[in-house]
C-alpha positions as CSV (number, residue, x, y, z in Angstrom):
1,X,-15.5,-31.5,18.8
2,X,-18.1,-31.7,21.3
3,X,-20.7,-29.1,22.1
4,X,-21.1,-27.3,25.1
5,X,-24.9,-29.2,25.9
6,X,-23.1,-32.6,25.3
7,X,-20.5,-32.0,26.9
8,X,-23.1,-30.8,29.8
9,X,-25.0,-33.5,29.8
10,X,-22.0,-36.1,29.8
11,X,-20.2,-34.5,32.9
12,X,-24.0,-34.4,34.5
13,X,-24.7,-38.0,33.9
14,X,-21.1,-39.7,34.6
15,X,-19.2,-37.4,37.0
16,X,-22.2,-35.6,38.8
17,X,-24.3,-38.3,39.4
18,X,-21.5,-40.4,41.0
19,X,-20.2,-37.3,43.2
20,X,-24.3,-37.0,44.8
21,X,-24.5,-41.1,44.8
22,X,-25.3,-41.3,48.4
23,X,-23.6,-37.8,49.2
24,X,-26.1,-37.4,52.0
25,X,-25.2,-40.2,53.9
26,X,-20.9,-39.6,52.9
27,X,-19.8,-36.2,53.4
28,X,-20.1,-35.3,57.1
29,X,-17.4,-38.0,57.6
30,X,-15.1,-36.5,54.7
31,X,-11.9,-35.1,56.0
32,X,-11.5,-31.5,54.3
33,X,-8.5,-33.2,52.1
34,X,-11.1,-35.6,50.8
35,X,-13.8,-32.9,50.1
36,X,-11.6,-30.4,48.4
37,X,-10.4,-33.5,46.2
38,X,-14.7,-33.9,45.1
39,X,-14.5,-30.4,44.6
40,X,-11.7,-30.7,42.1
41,X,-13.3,-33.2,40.1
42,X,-16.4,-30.9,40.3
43,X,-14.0,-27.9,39.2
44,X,-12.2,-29.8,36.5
45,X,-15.8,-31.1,35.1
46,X,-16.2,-27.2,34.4
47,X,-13.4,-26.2,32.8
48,X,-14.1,-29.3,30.4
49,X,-17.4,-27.5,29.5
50,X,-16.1,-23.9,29.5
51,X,-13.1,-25.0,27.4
52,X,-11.3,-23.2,30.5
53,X,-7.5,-23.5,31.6
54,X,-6.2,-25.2,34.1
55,X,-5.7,-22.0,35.8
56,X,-8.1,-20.2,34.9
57,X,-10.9,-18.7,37.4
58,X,-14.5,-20.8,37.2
59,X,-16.7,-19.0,39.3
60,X,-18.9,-17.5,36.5
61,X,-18.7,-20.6,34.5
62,X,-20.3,-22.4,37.4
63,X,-23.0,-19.8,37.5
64,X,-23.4,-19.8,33.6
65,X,-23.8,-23.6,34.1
66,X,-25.8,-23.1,37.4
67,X,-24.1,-25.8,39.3
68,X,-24.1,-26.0,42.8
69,X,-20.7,-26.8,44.6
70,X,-20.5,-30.4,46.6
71,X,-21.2,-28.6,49.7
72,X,-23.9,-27.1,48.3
73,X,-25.1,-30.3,46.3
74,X,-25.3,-32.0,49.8
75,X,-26.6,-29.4,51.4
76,X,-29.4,-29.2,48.7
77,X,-30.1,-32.9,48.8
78,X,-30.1,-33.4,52.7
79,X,-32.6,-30.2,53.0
80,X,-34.7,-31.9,50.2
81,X,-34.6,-35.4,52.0
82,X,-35.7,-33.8,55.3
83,X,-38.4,-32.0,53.8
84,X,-39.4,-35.4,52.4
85,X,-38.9,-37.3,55.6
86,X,-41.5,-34.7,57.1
87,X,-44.0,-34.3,55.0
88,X,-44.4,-38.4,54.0
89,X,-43.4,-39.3,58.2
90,X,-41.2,-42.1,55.7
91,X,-39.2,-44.1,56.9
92,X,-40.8,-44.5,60.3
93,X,-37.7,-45.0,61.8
94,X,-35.6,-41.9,60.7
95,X,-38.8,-39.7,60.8
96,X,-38.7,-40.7,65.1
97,X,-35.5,-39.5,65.2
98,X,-36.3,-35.8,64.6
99,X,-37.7,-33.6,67.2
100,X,-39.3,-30.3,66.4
101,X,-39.2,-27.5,69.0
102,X,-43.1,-27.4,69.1
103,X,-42.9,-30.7,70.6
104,X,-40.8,-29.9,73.3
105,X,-42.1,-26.7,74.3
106,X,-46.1,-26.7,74.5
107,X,-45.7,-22.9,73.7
108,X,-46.5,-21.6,70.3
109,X,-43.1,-20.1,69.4
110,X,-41.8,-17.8,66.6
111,X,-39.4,-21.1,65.2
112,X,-41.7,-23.8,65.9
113,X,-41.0,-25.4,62.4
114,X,-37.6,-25.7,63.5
115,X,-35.8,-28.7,64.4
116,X,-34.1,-29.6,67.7
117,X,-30.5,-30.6,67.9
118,X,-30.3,-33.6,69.7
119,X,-28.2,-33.9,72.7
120,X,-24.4,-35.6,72.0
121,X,-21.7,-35.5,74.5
122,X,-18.9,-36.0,71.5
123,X,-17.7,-34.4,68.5
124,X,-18.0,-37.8,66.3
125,X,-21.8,-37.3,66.8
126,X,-21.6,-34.1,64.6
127,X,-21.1,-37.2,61.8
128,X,-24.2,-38.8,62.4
129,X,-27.3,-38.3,60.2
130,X,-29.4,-36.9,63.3
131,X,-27.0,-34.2,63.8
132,X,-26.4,-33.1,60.2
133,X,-29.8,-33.5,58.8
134,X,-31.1,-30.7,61.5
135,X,-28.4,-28.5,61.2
136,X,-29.1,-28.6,57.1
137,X,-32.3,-28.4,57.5
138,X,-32.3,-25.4,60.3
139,X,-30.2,-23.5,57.9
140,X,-32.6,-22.7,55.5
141,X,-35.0,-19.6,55.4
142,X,-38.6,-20.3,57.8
143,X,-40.4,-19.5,54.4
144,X,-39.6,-22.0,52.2
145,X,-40.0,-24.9,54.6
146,X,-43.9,-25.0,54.1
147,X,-43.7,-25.1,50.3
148,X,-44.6,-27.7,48.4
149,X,-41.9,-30.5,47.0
150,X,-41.4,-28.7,43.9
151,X,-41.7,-25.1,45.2
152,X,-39.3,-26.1,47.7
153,X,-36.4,-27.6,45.4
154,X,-36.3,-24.5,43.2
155,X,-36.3,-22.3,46.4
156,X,-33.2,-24.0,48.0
157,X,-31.6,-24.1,44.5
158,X,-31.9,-20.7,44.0
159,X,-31.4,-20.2,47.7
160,X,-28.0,-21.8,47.6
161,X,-27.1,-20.5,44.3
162,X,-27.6,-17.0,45.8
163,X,-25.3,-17.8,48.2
164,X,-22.0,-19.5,46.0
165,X,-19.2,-19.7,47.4
């Protein structure tokens, strides 16, 4: 019989880590089928720890464990690897690619930390990195997106957490 830490820590270190193994890059090109099947391995990860039922509800047991769902997970790691991306200006050639709205208006405006969407004439562009990374990143409160790296992954943590699904 395994405790409820090992059992933790062994759903953390061989499901989890595989489900956010390159989720950033992954899951705006999952079809919903796709996604809800990540979410089930997620879900069924939870009622191994909670020693739940098949049927049985998991919402609290998620918040007990303080897991965030995949949408959340990539959402959290996307926001944390733009924040990254903008405060390093590493890689070069990714950090090019975003446009804040300071830079295209020479006016000092309410949102300037804000980051452009840039212009697509399809809906396959909403797949691309550009496109998802600003949307992310745009989502978040203005106040945490001057905090320090730490600061700021507890913040969207506790941000997203606050907002479960």
């Amino acid at each position: 019989v395994l405790s409820y830490i090992l059992k933790k820590m062994l759903c953390e270190s061989l499901v989890i880590s595989k489900l956010t193994y390159c989720l950033i890059l992954y899951y705006p090109c999952l079809d919903q089928a796709t996604a809800f099947r990540l979410q089930m391995v997620q879900n069924t990860c939870c009622r191994l720890i909670a020693n739940l039922r098949k049927f049985d509800h998991i919402s609290s047991s998620f918040r007990n464990l303080k897991w965030l769902n995949v949408k959340q997970l990539y959402m959290y790691h996307m926001s944390c690897f733009v924040q990254r991306l903008i405060r390093n200006k590493e890689p070069l050639y990714l950090y090019h690619k975003l446009m804040f709205r300071a830079d295209i208006r020479q006016r000092n405006l309410r949102h300037s930390c804000m980051l452009t969407v840039p212009q697509h004439k399809t809906s396959l562009f909403k797949r691309c990195f550009t496109y998802s990374c600003v949307k992310v990143f745009n989502s978040l409160p203005e106040s945490c997106k001057s905090l320090p790296s730490k600061k700021f992954k507890r913040f969207v943590k506790e941000y997203l957490l606050s907002r479960h699904e």
